[in-house]
C-alpha positions as CSV (number, residue, x, y, z in Angstrom):
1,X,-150.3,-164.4,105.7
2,X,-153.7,-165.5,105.8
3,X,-155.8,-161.8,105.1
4,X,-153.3,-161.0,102.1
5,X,-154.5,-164.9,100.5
6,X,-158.0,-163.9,101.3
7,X,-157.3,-160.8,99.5
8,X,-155.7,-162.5,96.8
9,X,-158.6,-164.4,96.3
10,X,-161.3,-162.0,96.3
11,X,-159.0,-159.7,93.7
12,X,-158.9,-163.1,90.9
13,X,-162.1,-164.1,91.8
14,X,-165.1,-161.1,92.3
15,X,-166.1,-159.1,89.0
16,X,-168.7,-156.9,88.7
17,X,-171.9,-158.5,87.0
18,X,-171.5,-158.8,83.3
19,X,-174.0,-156.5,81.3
20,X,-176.5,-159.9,80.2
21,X,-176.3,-160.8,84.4
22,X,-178.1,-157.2,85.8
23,X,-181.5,-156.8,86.4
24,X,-183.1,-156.6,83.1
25,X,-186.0,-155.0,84.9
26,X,-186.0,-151.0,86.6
27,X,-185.4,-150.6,89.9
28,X,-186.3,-148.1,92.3
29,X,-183.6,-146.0,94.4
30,X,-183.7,-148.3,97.1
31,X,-183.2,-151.3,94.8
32,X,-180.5,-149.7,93.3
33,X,-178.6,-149.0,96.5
34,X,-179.1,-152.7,97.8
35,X,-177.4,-153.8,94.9
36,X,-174.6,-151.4,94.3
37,X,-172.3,-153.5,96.9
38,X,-172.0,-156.4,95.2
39,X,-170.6,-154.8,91.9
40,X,-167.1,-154.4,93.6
41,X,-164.5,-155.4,96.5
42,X,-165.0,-153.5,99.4
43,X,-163.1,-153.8,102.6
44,X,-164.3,-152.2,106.3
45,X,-167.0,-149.1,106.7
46,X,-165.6,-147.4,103.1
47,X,-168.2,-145.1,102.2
48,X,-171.1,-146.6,100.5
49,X,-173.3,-145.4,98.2
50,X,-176.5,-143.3,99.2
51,X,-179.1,-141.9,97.0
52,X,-177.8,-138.4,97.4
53,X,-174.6,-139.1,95.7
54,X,-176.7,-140.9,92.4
55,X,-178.8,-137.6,92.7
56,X,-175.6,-135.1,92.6
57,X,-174.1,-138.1,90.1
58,X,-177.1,-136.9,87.9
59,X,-177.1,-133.4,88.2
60,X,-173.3,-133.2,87.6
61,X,-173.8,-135.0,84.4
62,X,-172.0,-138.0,85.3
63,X,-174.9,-140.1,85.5
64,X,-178.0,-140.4,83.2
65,X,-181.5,-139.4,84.7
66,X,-183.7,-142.4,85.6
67,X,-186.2,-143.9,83.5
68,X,-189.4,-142.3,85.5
69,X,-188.6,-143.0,89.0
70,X,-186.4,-146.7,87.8
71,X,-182.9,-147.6,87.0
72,X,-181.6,-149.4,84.4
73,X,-178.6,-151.2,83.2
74,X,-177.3,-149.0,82.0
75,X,-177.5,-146.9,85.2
76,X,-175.9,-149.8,86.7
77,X,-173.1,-150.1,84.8
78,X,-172.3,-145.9,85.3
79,X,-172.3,-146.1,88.8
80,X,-170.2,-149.0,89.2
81,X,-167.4,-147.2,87.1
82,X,-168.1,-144.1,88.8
83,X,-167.9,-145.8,92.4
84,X,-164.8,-147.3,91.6
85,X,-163.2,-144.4,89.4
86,X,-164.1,-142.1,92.5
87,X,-161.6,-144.0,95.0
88,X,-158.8,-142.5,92.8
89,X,-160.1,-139.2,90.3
90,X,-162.3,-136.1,91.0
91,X,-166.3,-136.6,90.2
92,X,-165.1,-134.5,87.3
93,X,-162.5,-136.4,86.1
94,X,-164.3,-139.6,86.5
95,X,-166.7,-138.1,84.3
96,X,-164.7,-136.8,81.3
97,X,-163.0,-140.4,81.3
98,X,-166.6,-142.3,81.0
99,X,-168.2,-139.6,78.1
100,X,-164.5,-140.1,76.6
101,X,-164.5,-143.8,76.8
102,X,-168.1,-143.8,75.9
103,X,-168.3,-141.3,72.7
104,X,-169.4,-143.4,70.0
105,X,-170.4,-146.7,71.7
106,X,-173.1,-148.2,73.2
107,X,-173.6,-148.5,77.1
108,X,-173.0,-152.0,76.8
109,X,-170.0,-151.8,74.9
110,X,-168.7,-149.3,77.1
111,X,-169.6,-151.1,80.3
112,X,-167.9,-154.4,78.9
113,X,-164.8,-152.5,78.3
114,X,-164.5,-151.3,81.4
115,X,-165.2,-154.4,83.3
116,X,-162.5,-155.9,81.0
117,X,-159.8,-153.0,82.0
118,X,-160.9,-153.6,85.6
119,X,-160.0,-157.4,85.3
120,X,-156.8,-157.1,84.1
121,X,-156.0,-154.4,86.7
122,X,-157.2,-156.7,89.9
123,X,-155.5,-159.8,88.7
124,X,-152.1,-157.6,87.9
125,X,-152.5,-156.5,91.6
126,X,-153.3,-160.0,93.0
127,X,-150.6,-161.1,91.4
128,X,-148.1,-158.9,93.3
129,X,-150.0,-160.5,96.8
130,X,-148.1,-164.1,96.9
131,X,-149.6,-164.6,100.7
132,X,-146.3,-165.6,101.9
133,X,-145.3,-162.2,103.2
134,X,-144.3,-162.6,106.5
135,X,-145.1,-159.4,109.1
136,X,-141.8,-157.6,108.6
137,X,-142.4,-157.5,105.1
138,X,-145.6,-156.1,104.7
139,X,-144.5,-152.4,104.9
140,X,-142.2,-152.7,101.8
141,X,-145.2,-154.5,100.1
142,X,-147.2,-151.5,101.0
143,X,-144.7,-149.3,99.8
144,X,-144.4,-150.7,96.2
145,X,-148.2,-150.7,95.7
146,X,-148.8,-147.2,97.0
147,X,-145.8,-146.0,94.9
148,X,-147.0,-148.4,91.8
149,X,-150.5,-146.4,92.8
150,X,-148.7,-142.8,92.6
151,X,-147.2,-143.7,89.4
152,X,-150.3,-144.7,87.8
153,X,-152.6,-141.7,89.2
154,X,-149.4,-139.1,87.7
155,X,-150.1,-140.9,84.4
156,X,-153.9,-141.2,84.8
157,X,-154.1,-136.8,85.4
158,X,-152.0,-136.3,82.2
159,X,-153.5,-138.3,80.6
160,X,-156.8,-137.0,81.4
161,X,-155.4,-133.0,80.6
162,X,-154.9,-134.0,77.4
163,X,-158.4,-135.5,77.1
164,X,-159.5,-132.6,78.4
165,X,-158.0,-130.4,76.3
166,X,-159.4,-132.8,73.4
167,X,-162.8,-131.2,74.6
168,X,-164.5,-128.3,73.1
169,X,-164.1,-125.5,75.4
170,X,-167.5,-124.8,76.8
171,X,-167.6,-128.8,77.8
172,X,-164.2,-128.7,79.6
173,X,-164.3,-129.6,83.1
174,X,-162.8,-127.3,85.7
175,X,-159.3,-128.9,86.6
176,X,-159.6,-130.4,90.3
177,X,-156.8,-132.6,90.4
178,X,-158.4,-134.5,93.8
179,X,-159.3,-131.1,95.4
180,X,-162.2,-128.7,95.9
181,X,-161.3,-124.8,94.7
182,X,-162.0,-123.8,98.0
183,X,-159.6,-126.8,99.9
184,X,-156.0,-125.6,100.0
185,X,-152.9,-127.6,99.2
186,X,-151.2,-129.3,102.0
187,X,-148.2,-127.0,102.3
188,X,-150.4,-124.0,102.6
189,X,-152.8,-125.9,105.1
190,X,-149.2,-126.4,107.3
């Protein structure tokens, strides 16, 4: 199938920048949000990043303030964890896995890391997309990589309670597993 090669392709091929290949120079909000896109794989109208999300990002911690009124590398390399971490984890648990992963290294460091992880998760899923699924068998393909997804996120949370509880208490975050305090579970929505 012809979109799942495309797919594929896009998975083994697009990375986000390397740390030495960003704009060594500070860019302004605008700048900033012009270039955000091209740090990872998006597919359709997915919500995109606005300046109002890197000023909440900022004032919930998860995101260093500017330099004056520019943005730096390693403002760069925060947001593109934190725009792809946000697709699966809470703003709040994005942000006790990057000041986990980052305690006692530099941003560079840290970015590289991640960027590395990142890899090896994209090509593990590309691998999994031969393009030779016919129609009929796209739903149990969907199937195993929403259930491989499910497994992973259930490991991710403990993981990230135990991290959490790692934390001294007055830094802990407030456990959201995915939801606001105010938005009720599913069953009691029913």
């Amino acid at each position: 199938m012809e979109e799942l090669k495309e797919l594929r392709q896009r998975m083994e091929e697009e990375r986000p920048q390397p740390w030495s290949m960003m704009p060594d120079i500070g860019l302004y909000m605008d700048q900033l949000i012009s270039y955000m896109p091209r740090q990872l794989i998006h597919y359709g109208g997915g919500e995109m990043l606005t300046s109002a999300m890197v000023n909440n990002y900022i004032k919930d911690g998860v995101l260093p303030r500017a330099e004056g009124k520019r943005y730096a590398r390693t403002h760069l390399a925060y947001l593109t964890a934190i725009c792809a971490l946000k697709q699966v984890l809470s703003v709040k648990e994005a942000r006790l896995l990057i000041q986990s992963g980052a305690a006692g290294r530099d941003s560079e460091t840290t970015y590289e890391h991640f960027r590395q992880a990142l890899d090896e998760a994209l090509s593990e899923t590309a691998q999994s997309l031969d393009g030779g699924q016919e129609a009929e068998e796209l739903p149990r393909l969907a199937l195993a990589l929403a259930l491989r997804s499910y497994a992973d996120q259930l490991a991710c949370r403990r993981v990230l309670d135990i991290l959490a509880q790692q934390q001294p208490q007055e830094e802990r975050p407030e456990k959201s597993h995915g939801r606001s305090k105010k938005e009720p579970r599913r069953a009691e929505r029913e």
